[in-house]
Every structure is written in C-alpha cells, then in structure tokens.
N, CA, C and O atoms as CSV, one atom per row, in Angstrom:
chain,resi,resn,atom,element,x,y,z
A,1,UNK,N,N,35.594,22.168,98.111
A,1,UNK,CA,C,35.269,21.011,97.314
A,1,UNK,C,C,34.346,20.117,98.143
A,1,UNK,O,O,34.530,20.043,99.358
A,2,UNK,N,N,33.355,19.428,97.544
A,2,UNK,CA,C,32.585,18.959,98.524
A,2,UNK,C,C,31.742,17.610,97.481
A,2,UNK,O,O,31.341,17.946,96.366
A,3,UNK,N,N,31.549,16.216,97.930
A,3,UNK,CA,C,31.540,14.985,97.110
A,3,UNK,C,C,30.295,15.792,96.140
A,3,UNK,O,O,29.548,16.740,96.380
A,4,UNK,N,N,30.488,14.921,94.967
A,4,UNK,CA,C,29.175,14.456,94.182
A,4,UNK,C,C,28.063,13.883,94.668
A,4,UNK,O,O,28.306,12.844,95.282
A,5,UNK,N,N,26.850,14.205,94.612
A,5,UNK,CA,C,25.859,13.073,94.767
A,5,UNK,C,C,25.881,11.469,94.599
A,5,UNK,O,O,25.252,10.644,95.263
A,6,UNK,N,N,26.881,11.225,93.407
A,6,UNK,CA,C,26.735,9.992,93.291
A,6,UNK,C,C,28.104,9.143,94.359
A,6,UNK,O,O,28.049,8.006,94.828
A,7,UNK,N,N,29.348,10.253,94.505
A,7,UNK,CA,C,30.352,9.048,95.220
A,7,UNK,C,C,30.105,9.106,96.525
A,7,UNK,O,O,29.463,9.998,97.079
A,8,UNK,N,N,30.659,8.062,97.099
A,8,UNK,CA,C,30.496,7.649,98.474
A,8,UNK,C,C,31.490,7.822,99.509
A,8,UNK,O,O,32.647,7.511,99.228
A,9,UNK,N,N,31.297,8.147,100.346
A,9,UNK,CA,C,32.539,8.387,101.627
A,9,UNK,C,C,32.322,7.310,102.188
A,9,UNK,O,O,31.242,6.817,102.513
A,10,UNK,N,N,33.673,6.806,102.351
A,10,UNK,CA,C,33.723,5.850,103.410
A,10,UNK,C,C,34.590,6.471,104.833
A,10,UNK,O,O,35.598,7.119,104.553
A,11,UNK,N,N,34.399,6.380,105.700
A,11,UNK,CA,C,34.813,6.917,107.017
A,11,UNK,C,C,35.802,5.778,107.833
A,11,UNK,O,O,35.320,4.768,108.346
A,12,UNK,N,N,37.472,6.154,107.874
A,12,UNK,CA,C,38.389,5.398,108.383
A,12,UNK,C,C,38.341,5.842,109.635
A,12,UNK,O,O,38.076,7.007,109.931
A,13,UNK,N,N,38.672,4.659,110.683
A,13,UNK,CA,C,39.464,5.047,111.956
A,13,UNK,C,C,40.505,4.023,112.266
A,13,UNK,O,O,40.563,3.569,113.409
A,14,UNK,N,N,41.430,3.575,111.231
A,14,UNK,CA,C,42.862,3.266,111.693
A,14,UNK,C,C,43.549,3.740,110.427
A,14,UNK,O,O,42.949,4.569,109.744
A,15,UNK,N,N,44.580,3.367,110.090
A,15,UNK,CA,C,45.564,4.388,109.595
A,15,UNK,C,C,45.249,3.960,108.039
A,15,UNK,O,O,45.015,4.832,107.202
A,16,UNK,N,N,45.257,2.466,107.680
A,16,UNK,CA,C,44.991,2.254,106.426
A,16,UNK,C,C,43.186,2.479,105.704
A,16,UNK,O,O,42.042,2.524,106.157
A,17,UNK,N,N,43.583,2.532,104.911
A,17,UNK,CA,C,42.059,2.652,103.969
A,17,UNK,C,C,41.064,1.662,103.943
A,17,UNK,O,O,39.886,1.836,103.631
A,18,UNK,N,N,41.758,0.308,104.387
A,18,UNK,CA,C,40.975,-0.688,104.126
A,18,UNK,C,C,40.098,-1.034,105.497
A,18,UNK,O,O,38.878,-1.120,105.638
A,19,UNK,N,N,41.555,-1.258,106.786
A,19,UNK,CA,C,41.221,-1.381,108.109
A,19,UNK,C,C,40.069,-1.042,108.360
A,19,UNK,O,O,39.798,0.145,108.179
A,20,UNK,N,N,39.175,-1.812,108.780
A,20,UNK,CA,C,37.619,-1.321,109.852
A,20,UNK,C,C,36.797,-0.638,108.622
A,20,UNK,O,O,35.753,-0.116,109.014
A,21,UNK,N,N,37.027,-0.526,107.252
A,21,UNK,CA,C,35.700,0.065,106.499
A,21,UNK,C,C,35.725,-0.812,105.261
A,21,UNK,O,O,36.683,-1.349,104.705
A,22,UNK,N,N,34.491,-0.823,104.984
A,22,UNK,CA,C,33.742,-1.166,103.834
A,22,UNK,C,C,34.059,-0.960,102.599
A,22,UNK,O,O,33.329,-1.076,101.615
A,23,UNK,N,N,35.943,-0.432,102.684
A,23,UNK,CA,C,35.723,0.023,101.223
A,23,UNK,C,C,35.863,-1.074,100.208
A,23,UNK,O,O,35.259,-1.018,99.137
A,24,UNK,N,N,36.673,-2.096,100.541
A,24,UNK,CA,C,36.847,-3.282,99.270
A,24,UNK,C,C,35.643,-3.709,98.985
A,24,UNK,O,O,35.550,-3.853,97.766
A,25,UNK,N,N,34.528,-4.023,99.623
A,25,UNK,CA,C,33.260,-4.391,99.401
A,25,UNK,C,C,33.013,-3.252,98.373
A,25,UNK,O,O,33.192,-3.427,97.168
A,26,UNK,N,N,32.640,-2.207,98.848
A,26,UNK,CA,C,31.991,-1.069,97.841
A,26,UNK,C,C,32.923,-0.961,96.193
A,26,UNK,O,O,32.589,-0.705,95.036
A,27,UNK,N,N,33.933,-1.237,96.734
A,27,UNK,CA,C,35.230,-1.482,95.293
A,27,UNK,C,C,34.702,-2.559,94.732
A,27,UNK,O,O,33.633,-2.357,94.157
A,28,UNK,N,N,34.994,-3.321,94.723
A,28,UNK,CA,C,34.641,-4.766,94.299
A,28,UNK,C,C,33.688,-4.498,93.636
A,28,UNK,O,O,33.863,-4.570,92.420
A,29,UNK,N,N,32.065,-4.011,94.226
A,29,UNK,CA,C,30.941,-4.156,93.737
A,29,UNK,C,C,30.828,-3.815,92.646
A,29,UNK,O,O,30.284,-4.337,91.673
A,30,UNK,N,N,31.639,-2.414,92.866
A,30,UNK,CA,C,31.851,-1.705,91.177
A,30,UNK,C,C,32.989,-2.177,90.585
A,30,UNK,O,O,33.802,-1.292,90.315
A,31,UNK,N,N,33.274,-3.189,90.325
A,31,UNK,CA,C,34.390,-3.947,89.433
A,31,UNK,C,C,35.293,-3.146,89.184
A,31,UNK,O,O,35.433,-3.015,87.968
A,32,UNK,N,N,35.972,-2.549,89.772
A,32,UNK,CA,C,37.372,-1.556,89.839
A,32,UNK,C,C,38.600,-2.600,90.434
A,32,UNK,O,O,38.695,-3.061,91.572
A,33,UNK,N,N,39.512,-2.806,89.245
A,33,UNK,CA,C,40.768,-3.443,89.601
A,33,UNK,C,C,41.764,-2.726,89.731
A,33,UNK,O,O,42.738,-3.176,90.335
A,34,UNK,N,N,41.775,-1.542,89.247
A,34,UNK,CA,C,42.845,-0.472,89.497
A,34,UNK,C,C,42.869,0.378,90.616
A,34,UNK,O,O,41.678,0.613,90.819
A,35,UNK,N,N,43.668,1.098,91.633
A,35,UNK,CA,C,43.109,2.003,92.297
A,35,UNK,C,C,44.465,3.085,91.895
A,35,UNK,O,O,45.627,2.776,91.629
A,36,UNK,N,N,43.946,4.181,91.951
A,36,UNK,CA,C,45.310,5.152,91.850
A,36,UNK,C,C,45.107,5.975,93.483
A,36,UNK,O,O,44.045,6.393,93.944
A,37,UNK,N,N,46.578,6.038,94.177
A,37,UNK,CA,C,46.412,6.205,95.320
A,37,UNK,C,C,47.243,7.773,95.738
A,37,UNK,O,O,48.338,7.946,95.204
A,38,UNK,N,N,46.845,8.594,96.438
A,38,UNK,CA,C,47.397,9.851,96.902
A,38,UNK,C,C,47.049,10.176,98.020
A,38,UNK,O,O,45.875,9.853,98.199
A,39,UNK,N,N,47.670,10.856,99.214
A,39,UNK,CA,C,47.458,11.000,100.690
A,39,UNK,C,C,48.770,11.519,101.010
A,39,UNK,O,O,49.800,11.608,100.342
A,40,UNK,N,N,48.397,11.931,102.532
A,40,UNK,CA,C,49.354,11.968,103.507
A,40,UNK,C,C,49.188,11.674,104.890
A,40,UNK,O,O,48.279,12.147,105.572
A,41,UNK,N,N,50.116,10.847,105.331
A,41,UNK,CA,C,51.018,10.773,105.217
A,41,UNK,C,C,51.335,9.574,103.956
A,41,UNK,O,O,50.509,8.799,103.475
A,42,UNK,N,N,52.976,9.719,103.563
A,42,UNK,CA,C,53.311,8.742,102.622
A,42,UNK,C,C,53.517,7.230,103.525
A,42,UNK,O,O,53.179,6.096,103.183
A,43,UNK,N,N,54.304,7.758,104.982
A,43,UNK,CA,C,54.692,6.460,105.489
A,43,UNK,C,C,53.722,6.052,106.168
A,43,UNK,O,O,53.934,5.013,106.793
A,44,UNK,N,N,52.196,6.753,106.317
A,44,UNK,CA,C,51.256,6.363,107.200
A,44,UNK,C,C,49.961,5.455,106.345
A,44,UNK,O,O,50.019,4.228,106.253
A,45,UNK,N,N,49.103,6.066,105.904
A,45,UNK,CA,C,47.901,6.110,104.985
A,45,UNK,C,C,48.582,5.459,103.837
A,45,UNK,O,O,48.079,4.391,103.487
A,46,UNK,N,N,49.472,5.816,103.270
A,46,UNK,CA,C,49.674,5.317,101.672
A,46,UNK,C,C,50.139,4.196,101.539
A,46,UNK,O,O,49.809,3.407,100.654
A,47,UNK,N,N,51.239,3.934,102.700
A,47,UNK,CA,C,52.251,2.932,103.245
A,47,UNK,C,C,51.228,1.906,103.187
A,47,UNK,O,O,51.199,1.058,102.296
A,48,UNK,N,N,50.412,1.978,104.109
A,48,UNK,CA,C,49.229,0.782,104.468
A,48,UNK,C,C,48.696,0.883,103.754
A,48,UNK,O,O,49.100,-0.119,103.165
A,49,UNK,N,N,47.536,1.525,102.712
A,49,UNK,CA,C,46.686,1.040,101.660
A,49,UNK,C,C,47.478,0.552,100.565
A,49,UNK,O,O,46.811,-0.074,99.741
A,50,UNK,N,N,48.825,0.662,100.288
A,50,UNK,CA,C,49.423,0.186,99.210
A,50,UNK,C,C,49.636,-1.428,99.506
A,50,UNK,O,O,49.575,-2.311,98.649
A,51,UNK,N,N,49.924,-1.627,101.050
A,51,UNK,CA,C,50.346,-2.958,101.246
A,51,UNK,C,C,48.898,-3.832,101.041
A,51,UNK,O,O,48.670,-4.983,100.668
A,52,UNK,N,N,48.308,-3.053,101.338
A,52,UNK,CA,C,47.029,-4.016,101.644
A,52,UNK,C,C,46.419,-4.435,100.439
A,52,UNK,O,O,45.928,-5.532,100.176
A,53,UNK,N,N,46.528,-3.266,99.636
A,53,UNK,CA,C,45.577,-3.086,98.149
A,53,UNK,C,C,46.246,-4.337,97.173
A,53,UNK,O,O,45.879,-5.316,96.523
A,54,UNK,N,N,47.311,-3.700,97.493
A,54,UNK,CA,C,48.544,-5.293,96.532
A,54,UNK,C,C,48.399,-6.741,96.692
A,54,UNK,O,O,48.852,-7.606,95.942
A,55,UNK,N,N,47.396,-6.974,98.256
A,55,UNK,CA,C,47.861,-8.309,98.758
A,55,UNK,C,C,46.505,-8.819,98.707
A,55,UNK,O,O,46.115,-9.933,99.056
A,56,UNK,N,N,45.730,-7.699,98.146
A,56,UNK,CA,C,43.925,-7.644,97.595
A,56,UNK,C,C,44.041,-8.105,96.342
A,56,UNK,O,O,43.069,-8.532,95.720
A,57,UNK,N,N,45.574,-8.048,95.729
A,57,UNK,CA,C,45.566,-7.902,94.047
A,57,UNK,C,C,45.017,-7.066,93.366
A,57,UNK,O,O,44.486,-7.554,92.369
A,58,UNK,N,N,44.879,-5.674,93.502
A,58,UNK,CA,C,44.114,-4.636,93.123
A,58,UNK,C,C,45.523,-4.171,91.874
A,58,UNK,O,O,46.554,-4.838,91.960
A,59,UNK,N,N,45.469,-3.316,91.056
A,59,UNK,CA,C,46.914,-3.072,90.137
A,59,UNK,C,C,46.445,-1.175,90.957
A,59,UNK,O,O,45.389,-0.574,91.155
A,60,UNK,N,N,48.186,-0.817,91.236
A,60,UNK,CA,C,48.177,0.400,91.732
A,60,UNK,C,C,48.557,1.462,90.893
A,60,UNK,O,O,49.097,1.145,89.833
A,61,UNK,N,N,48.379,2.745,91.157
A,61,UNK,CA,C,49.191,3.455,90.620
A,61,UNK,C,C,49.085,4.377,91.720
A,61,UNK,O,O,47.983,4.567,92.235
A,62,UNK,N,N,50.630,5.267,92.342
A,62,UNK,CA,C,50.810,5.996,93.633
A,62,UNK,C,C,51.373,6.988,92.924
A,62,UNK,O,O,52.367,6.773,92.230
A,63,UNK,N,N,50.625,8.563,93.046
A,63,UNK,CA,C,50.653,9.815,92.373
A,63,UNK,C,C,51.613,10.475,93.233
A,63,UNK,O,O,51.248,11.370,93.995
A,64,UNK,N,N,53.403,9.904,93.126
A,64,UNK,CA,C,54.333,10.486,94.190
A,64,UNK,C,C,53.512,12.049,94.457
A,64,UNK,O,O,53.177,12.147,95.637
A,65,UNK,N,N,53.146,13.211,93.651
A,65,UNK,CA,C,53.394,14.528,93.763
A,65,UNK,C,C,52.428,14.911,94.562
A,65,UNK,O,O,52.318,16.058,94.996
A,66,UNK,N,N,51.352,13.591,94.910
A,66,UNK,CA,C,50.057,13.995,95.793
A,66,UNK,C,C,50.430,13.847,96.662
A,66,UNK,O,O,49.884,14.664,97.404
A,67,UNK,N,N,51.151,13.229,97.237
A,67,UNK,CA,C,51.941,12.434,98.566
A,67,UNK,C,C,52.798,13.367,99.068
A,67,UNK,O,O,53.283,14.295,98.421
A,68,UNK,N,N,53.001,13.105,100.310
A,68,UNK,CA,C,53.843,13.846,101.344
A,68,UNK,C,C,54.079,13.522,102.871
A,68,UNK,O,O,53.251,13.122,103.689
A,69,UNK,N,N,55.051,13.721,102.998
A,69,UNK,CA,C,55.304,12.951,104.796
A,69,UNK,C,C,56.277,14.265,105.161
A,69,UNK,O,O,56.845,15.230,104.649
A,70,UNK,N,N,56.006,13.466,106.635
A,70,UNK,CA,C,56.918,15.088,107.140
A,70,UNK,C,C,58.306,14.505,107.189
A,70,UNK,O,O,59.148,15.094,107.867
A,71,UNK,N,N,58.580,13.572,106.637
A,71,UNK,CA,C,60.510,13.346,106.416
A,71,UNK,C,C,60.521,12.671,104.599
A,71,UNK,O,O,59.947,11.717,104.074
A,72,UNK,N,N,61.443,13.691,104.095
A,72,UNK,CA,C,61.211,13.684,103.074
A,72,UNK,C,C,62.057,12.646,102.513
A,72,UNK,O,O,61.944,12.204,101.370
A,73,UNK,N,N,63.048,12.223,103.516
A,73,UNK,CA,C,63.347,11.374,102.928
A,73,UNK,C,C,63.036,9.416,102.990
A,73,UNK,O,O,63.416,8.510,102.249
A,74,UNK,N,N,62.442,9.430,103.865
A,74,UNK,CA,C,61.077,8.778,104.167
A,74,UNK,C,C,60.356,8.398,102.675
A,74,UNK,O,O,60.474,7.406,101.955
A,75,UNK,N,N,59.689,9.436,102.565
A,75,UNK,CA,C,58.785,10.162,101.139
A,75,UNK,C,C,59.793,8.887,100.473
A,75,UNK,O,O,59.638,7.667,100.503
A,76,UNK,N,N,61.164,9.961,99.713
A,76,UNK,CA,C,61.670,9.279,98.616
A,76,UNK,C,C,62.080,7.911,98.701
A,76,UNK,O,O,62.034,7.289,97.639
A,77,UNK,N,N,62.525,7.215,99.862
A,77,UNK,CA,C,62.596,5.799,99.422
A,77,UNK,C,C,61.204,4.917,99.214
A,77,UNK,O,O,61.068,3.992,98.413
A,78,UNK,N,N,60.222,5.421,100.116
A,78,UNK,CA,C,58.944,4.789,99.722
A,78,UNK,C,C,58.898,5.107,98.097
A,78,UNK,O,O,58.990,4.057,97.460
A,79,UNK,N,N,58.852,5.565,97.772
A,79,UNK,CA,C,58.017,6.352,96.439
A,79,UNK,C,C,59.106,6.017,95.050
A,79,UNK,O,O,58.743,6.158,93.883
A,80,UNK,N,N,60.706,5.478,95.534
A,80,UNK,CA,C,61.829,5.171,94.862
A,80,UNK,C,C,61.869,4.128,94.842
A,80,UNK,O,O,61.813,3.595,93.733
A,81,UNK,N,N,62.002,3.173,96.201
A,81,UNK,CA,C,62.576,1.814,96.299
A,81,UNK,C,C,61.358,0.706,96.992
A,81,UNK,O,O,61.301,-0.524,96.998
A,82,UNK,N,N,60.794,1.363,97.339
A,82,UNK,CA,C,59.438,0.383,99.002
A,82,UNK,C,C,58.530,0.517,97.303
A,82,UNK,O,O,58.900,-0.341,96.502
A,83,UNK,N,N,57.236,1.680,96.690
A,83,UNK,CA,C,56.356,1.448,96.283
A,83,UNK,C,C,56.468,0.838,94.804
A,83,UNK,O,O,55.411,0.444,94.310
A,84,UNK,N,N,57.796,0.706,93.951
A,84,UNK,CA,C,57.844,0.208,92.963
A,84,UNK,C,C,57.617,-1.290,92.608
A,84,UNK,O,O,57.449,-1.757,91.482
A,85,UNK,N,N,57.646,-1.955,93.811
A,85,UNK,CA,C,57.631,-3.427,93.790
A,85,UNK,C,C,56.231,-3.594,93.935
A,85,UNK,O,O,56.060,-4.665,94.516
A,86,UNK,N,N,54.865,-2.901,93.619
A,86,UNK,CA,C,53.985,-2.885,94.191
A,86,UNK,C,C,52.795,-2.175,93.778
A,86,UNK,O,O,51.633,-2.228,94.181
A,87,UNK,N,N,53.592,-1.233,92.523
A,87,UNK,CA,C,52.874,-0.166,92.407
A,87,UNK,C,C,53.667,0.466,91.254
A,87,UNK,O,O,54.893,0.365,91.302
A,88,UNK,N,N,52.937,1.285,89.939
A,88,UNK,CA,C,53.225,2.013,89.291
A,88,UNK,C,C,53.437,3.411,89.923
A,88,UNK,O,O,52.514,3.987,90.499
A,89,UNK,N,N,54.686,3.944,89.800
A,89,UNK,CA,C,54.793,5.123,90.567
A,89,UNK,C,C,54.717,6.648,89.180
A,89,UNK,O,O,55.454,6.758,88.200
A,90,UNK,N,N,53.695,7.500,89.564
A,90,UNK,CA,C,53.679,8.754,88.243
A,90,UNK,C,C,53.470,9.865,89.004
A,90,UNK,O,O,52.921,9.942,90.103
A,91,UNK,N,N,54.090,10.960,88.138
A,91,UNK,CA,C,53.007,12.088,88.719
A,91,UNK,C,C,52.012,12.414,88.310
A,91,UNK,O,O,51.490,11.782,87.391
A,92,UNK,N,N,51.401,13.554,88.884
A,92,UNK,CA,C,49.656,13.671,88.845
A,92,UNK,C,C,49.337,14.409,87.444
A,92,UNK,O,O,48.243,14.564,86.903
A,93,UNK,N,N,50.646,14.825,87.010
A,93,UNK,CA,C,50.071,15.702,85.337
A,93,UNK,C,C,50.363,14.306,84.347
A,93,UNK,O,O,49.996,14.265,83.173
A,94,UNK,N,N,50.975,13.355,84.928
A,94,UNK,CA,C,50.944,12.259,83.644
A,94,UNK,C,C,50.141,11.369,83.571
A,94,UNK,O,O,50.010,10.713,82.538
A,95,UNK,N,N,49.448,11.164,84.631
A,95,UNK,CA,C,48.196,10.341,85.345
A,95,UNK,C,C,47.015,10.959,84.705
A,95,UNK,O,O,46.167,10.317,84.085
A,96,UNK,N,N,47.001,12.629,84.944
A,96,UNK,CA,C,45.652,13.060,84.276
A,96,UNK,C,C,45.333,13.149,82.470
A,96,UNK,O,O,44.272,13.265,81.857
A,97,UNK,N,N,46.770,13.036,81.991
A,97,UNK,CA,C,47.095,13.253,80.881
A,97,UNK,C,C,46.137,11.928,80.313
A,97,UNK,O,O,45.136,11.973,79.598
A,98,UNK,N,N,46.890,10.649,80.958
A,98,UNK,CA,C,46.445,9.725,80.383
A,98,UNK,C,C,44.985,9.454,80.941
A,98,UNK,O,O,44.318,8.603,80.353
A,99,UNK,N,N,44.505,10.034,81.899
A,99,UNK,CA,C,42.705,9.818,82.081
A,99,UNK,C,C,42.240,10.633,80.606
A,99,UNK,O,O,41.240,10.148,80.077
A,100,UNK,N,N,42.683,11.471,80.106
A,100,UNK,CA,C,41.963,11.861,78.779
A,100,UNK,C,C,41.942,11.583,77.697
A,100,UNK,O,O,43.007,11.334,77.133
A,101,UNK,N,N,40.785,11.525,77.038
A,101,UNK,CA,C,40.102,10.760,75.833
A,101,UNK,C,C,41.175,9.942,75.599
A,101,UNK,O,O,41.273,8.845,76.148
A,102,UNK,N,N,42.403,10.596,74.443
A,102,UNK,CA,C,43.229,9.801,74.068
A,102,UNK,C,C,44.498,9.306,74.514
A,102,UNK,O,O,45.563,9.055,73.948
A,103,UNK,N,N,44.043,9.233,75.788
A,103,UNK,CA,C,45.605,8.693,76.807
A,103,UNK,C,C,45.205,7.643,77.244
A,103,UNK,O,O,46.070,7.159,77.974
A,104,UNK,N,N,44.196,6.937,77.165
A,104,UNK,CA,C,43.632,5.889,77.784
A,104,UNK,C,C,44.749,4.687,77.626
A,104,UNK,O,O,44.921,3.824,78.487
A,105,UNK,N,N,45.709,4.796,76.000
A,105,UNK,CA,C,46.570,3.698,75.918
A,105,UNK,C,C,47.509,4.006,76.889
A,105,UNK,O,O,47.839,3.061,77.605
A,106,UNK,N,N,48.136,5.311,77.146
A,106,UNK,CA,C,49.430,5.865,77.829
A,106,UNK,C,C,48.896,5.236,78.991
A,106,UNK,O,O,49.735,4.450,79.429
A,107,UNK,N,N,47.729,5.251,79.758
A,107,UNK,CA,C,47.016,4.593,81.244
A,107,UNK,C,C,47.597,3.292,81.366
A,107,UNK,O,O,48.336,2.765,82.197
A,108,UNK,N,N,46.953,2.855,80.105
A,108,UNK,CA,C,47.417,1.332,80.202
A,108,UNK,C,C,49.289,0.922,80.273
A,108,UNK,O,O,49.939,0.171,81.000
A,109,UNK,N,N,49.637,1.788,79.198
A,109,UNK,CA,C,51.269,1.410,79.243
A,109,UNK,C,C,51.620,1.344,80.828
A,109,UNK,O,O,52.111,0.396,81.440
A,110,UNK,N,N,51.131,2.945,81.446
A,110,UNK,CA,C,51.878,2.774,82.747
A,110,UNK,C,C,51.897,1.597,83.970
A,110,UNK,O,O,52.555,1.576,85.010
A,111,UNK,N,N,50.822,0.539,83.381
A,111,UNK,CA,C,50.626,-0.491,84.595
A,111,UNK,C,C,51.464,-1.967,84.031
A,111,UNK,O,O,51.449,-3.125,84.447
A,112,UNK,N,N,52.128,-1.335,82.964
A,112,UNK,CA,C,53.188,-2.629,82.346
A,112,UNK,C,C,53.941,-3.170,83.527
A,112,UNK,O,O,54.269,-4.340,83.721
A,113,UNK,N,N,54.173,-2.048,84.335
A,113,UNK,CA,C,54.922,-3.384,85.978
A,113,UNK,C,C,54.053,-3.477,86.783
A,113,UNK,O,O,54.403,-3.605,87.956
A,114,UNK,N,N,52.684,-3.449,86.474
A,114,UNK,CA,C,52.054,-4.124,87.473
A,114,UNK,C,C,51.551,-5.512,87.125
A,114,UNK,O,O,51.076,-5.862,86.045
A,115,UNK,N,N,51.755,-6.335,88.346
A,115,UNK,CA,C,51.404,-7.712,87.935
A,115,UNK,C,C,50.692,-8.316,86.930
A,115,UNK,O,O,51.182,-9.269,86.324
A,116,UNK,N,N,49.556,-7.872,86.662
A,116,UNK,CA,C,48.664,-8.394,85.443
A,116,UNK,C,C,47.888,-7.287,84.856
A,116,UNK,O,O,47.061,-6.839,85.650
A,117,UNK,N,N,47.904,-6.797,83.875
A,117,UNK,CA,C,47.610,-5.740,83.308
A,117,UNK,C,C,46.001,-6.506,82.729
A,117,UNK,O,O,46.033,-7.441,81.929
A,118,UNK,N,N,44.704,-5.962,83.256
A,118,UNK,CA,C,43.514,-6.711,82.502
A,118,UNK,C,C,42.866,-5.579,81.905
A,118,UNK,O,O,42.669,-4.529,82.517
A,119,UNK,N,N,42.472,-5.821,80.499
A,119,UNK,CA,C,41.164,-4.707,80.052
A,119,UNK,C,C,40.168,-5.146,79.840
A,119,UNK,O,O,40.155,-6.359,79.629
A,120,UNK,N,N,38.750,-4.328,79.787
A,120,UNK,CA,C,39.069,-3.355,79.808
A,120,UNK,C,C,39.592,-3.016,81.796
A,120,UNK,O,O,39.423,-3.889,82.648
A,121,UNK,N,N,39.970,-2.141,81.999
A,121,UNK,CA,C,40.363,-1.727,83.383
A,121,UNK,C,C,39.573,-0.614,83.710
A,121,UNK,O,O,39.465,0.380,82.992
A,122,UNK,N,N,38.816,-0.841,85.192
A,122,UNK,CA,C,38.200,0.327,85.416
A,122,UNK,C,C,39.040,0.785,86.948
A,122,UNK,O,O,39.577,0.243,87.914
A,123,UNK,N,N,38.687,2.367,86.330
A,123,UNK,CA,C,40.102,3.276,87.860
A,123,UNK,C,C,39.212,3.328,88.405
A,123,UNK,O,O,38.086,2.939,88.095
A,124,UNK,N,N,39.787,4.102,89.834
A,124,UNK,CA,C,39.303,4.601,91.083
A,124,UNK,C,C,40.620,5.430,91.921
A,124,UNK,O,O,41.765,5.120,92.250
A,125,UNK,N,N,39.601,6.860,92.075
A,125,UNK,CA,C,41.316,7.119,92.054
A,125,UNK,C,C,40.501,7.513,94.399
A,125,UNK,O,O,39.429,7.938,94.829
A,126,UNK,N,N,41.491,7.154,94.924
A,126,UNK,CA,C,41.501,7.171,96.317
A,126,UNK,C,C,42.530,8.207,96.953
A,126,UNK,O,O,43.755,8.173,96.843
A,127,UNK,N,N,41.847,9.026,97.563
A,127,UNK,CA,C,42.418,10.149,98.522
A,127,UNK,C,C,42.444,9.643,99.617
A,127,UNK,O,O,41.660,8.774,99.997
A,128,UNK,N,N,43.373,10.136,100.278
A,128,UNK,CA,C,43.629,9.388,101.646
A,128,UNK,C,C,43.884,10.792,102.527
A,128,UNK,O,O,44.678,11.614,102.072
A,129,UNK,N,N,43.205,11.051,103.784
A,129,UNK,CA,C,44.048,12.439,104.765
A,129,UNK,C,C,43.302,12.077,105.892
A,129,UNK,O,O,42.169,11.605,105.982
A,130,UNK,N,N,44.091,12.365,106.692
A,130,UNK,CA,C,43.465,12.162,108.098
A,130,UNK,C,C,43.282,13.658,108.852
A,130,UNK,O,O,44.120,14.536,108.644
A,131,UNK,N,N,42.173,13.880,109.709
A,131,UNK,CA,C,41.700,15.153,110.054
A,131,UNK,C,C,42.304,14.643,111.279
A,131,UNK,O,O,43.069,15.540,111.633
A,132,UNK,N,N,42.364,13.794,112.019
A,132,UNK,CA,C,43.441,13.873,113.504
A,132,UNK,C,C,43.563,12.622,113.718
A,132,UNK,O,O,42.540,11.938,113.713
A,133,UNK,N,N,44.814,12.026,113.953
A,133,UNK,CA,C,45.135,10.792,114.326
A,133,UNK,C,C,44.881,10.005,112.961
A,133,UNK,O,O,45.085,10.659,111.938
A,134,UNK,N,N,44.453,8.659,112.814
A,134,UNK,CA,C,44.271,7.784,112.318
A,134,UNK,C,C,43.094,7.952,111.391
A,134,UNK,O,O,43.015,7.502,110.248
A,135,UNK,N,N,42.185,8.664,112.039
A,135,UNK,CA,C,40.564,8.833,111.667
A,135,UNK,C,C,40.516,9.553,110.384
A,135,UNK,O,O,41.635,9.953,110.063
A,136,UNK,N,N,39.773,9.789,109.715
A,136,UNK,CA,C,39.413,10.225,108.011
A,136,UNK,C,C,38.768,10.043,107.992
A,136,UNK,O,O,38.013,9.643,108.878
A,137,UNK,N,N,38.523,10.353,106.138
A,137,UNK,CA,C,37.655,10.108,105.340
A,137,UNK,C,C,38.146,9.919,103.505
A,137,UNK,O,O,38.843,10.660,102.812
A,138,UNK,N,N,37.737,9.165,103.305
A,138,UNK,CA,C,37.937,8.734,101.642
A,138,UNK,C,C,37.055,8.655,100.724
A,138,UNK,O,O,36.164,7.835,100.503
A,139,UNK,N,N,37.362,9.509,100.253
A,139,UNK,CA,C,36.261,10.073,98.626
A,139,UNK,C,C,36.559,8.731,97.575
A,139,UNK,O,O,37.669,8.537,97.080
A,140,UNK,N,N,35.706,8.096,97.399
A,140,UNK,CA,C,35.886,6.998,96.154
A,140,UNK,C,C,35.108,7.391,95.227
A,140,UNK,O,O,35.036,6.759,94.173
C-alpha cells in the first residue's frame, strides 16, 4: 500500500501524533473536526493522540479492532473504561459501514457521546505505527 498523490505524510518522532509535527495545522486547514483514530500501540500512540486530540476539541472515534498493545488487558480498559470519556469507541466494519453512501446518518448517530456533534462534519481517519521507538509516520 503506498499514499495517494493527493494525502500527506506527516513524519512523528515522539510517541503522540500531534507532538513535534504539523499535523493540527494541516487538519485544521482542511476543516476536519472529526478524526477517527487506529494504531499501535493502544497504550502508546493512541493513548496520546486521543488525549491530545480531545483537549484540541477535535470529536473522536477509536476503531478498538485496529488497535492493539502487547497487554491485552491494557487494550481493554483503555478501549472499555479510559477511551469512552473521550471518544466514540466502534469497530472497523461499523465505521466503514457508516462511511457509505447511506450510513452517513449511522456516522453521525455514533458521535451522540461526543461532546458536540456539528454538521456538516468532515472525517479524517489517522493511522498511527511506529517503525522503531517513538518515530513514524501518519497517513492523513
């Protein structure tokens, strides 16, 4: 798999998405209030862009089934009890369901616990993985 011409990599070197890169700028520009978030680690990468993205006021949605940490149970309280206060939690076949044509309302239902639900709403969905240590890269 390899980007589109048109999206942009932004290149991390600390653990969260936001830390040290350009991405809220490049977000912002394109008026994206939503982000839907997937990575691993759960308690590393996701942990931190969720805190950060929330305190950006961004509305989340965290694709538990994309996610993974190497203690699983780690995983489940983030993804049970830590990302619900914070974040719409789905999996990735109900997420894609509602990216199509006529799920766009089901999209919207799912951000009913997120703080302020605005339309129209434009996504962005954010991959998060680190190739060693802290360092990455994120497909927006």
């Amino acid at each position: 798999m390899a980007p589109q011409p048109t999206e942009v990599i932004v290149t991390k070197r600390r653990v969260g998405a936001f830390a040290t890169t350009d991405l809220e700028s490049i977000i912002r520009a394109h008026q994206v209030t939503t982000l839907a978030l997937l990575g691993i680690a759960t308690s590393g990468v996701v942990l931190s862009t969720v805190r950060w993205a929330a305190d950006a006021d961004y509305e989340l949605l965290v694709l538990e089934d994309c996610c993974a940490d190497a203690d699983e149970e780690v995983h489940r309280v983030l993804m049970h009890k830590v990302f619900p206060r914070q974040a719409t939690v789905v999996q990735a076949q109900e997420f894609l369901q509602a990216l199509a044509p006529r799920g766009r309302k089901t999209l919207e239902q799912m951000l009913v616990n997120c703080r302020c639900c605005c339309s129209p709403v434009t996504y962005n969905l954010i991959g998060c993985w680190s190739r060693s240590g802290s360092a990455g890269e994120l497909l927006v």
